[in-house]
C-alpha positions in Angstrom: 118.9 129.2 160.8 118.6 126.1 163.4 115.1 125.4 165.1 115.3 124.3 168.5 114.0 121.0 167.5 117.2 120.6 165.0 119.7 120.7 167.7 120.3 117.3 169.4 120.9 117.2 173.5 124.6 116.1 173.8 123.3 114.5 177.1 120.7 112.2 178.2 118.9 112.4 181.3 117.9 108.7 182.8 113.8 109.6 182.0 114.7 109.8 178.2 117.0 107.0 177.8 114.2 104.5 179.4 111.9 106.2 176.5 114.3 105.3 173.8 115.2 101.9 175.4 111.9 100.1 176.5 113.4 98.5 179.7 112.8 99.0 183.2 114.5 101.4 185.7 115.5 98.7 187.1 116.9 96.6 184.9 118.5 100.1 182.9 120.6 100.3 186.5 121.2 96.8 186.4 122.9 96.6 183.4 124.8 99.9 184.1 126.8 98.6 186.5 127.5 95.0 185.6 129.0 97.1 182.3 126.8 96.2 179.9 124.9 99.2 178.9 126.9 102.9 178.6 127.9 104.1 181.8 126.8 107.7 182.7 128.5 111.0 183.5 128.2 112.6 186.7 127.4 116.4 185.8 127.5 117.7 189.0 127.0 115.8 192.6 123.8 114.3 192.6 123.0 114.2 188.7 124.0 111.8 186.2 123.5 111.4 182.7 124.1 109.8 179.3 126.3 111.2 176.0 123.8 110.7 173.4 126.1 109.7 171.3 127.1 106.5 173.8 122.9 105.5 174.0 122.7 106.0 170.3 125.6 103.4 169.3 123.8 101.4 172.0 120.6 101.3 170.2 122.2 100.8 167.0 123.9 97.9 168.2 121.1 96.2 169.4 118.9 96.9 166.3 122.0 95.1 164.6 122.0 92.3 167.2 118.1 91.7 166.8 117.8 91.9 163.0 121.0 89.4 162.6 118.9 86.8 164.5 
């Protein structure tokens, strides 16, 4: 049976993608709309978030980018 801690969210909220990615608000929003960072999804009128899956390819391409250097 699945604990509650083995189920990934499908969606990040902006609070935990600035805890996985160690930038600024700012520079998170930035980035977002210049389309350089994963753009969000508007779940209802006034909130926005993430598909985990889009932050973690993000991270995974940045680790890549980092450790090719």
């Amino acid at each position: 049976m699945l604990k509650k801690t083995d189920v990934k969210p499908a969606f990040y909220r902006l609070d935990t993608v600035l805890q996985l990615i160690p930038i600024s608000r700012s520079t998170w929003l930035f980035g977002v709309k210049h389309k350089g960072f994963p753009q969000p999804v508007r779940l209802s009128s006034r909130t926005v978030a993430w598909r985990s899956a889009d932050i973690d390819n993000f991270i995974k391409n940045i680790e890549g980018e980092t450790n090719d250097k």
